[in-house]
One Martini backbone bead per residue (centre of mass of N, CA, C, O) as a GRO file, in nm:
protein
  156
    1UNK     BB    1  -0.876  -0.009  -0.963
    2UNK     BB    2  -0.981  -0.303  -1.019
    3UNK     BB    3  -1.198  -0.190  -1.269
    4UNK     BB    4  -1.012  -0.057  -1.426
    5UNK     BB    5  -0.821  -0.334  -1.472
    6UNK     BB    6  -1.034  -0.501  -1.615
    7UNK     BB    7  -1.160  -0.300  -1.806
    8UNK     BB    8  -0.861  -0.306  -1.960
    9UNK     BB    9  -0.831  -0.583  -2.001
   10UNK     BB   10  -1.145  -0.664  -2.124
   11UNK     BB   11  -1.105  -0.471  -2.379
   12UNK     BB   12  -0.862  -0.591  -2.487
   13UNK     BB   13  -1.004  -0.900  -2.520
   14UNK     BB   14  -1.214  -0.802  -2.718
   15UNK     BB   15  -1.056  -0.691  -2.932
   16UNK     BB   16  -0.920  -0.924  -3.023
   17UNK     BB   17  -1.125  -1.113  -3.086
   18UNK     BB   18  -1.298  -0.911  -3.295
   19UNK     BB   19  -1.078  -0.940  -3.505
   20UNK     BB   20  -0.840  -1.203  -3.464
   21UNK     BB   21  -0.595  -1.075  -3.443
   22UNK     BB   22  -0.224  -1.139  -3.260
   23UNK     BB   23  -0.026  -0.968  -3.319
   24UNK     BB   24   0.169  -0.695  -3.188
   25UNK     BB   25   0.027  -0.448  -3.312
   26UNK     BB   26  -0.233  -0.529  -3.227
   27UNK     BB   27  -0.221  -0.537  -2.940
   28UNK     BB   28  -0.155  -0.253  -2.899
   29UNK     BB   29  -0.409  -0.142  -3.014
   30UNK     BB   30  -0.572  -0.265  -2.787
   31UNK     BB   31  -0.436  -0.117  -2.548
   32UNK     BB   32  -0.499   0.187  -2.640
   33UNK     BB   33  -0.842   0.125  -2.663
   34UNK     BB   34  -0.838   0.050  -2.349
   35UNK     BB   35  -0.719   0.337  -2.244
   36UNK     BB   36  -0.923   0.532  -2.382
   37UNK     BB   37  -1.164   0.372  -2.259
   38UNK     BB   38  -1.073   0.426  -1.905
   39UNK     BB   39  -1.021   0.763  -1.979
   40UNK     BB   40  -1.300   0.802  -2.028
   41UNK     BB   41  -1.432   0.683  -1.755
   42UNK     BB   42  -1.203   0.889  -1.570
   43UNK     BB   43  -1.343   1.158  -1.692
   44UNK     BB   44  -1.696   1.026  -1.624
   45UNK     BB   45  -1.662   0.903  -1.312
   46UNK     BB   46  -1.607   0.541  -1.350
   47UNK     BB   47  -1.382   0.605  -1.116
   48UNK     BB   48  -1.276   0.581  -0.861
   49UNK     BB   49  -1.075   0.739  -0.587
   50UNK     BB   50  -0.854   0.490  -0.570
   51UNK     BB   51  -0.685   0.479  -0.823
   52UNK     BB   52  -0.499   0.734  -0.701
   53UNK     BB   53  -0.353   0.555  -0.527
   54UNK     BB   54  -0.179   0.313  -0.607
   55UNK     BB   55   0.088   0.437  -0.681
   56UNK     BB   56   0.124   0.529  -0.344
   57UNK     BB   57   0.129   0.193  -0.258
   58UNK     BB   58   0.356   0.120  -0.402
   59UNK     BB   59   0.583   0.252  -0.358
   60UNK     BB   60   0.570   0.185  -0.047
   61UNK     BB   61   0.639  -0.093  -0.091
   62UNK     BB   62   0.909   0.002  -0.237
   63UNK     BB   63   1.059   0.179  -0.011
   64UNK     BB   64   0.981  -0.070   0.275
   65UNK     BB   65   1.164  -0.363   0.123
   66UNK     BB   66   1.430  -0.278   0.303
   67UNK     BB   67   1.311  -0.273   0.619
   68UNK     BB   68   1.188  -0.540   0.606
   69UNK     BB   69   1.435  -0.723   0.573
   70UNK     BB   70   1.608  -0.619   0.777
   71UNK     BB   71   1.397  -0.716   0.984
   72UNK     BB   72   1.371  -1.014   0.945
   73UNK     BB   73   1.680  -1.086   0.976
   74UNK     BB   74   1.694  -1.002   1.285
   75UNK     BB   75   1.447  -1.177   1.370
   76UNK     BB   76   1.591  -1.404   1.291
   77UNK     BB   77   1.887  -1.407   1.414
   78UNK     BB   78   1.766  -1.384   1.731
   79UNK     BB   79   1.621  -1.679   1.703
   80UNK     BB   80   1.897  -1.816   1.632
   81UNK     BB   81   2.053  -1.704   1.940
   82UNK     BB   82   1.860  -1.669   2.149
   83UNK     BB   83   1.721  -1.402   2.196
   84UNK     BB   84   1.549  -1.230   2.499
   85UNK     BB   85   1.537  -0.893   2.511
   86UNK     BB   86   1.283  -0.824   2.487
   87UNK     BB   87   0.990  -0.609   2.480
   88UNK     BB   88   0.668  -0.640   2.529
   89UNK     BB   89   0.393  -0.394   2.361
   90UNK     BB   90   0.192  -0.139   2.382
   91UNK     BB   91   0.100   0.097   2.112
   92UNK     BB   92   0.018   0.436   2.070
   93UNK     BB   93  -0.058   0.559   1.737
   94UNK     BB   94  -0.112   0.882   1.647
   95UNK     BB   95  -0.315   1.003   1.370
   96UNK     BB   96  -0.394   1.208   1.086
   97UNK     BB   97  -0.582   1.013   0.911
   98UNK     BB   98  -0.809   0.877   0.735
   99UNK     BB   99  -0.923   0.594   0.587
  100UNK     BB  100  -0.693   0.516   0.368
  101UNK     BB  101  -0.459   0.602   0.511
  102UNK     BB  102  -0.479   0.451   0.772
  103UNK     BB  103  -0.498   0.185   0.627
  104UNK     BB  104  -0.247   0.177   0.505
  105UNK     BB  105  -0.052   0.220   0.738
  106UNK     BB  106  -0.143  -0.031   0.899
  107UNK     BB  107  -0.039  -0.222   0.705
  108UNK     BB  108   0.280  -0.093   0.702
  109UNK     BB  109   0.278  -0.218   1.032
  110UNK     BB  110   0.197  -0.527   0.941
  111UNK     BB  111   0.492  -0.535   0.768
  112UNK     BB  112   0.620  -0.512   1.004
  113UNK     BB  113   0.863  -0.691   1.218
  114UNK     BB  114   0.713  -0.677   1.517
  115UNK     BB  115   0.410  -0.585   1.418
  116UNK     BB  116   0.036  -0.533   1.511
  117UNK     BB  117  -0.212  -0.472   1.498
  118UNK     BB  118  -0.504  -0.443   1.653
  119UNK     BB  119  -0.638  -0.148   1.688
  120UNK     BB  120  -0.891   0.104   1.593
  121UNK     BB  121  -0.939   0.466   1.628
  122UNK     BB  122  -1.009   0.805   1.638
  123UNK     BB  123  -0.685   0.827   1.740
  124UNK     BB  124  -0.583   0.499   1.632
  125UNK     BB  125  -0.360   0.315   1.719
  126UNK     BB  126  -0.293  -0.045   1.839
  127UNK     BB  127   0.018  -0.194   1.906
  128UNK     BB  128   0.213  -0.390   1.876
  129UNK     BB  129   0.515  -0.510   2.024
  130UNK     BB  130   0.875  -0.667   2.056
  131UNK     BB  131   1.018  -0.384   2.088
  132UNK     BB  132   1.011  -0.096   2.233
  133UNK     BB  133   1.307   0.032   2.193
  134UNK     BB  134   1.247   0.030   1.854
  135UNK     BB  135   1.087   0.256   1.860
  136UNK     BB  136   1.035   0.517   1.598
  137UNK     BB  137   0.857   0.820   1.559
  138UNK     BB  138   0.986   0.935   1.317
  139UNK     BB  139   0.948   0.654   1.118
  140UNK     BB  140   0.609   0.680   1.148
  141UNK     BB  141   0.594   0.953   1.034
  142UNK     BB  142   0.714   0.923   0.762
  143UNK     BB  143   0.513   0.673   0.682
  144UNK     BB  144   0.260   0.844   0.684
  145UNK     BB  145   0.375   1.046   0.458
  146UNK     BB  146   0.385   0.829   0.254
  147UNK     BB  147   0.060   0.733   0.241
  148UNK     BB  148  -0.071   1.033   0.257
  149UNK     BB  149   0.039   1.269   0.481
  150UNK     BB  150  -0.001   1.547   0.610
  151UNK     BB  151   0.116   1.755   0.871
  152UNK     BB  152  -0.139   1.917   0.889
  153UNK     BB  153  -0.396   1.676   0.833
  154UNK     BB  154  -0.408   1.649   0.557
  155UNK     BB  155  -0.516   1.512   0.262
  156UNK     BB  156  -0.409   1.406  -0.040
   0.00000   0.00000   0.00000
């Protein structure tokens, strides 16, 4: 992915300075002729398949990024209230995916407050977690499934 858009980067300002004009017609013109030619070199093989995970790893963070803050204020909440109730363990959580989906999968794990990924392993991930009774297995199954693993344990 980041190839891909340094590629169109790249090309957008060859284009702008070989040509010198710079009003906005001409911007639209570059960014055009740099998409035909990133299309070009993904329609030949030239970017790697991790180019069309982007999208879905984008997605996940921003559908995501409300229970992750409502989990932050939560935890900062517990924080100032003083409140020890917290039942700190590690868990087990047995992943369907592997390489970059468990990749992904494992991020959005460390971005949830209270989990912390600890170790990976060949059946799953050891998270740390900071309260165990919040441990919610239907909505990890979910989260699994939004970053890109089908129930089947097929990878999409």
């Amino acid at each position: 992915m980041l190839h891909a858009a340094a590629m169109l980067l790249g090309l957008c300002i060859l284009w702008l300075l070989a040509t010198q004009r710079f009003s906005s017609g001409d911007i639209a013109v570059a960014i055009a002729a740099g998409a035909v030619c990133t299309l070009l070199a993904l329609r030949l093989g030239g970017v790697s398949p991790t180019f069309w995970r982007a999208p879905r790893a984008l997605f996940t963070v921003l559908v995501r990024a409300g229970a992750v803050a409502r989990g932050a204020l939560s935890t900062l909440r517990a924080a100032l209230a003083a409140d020890i109730t917290i039942k700190p363990a590690l868990v087990r959580v047995r992943t369907l995916g592997r390489g970059p989906e468990r990749a992904a999968f494992a991020d959005m794990l460390g971005a949830t407050p209270g989990m912390a990924v600890v170790e990976s392993d060949a059946d799953g991930l050891l998270v740390h977690v900071m309260n165990e009774d919040a441990i919610d297995a239907a909505d990890l199954g979910r989260l699994e499934r939004i970053t890109g693993v089908m129930r089947d344990g097929a990878q999409r």
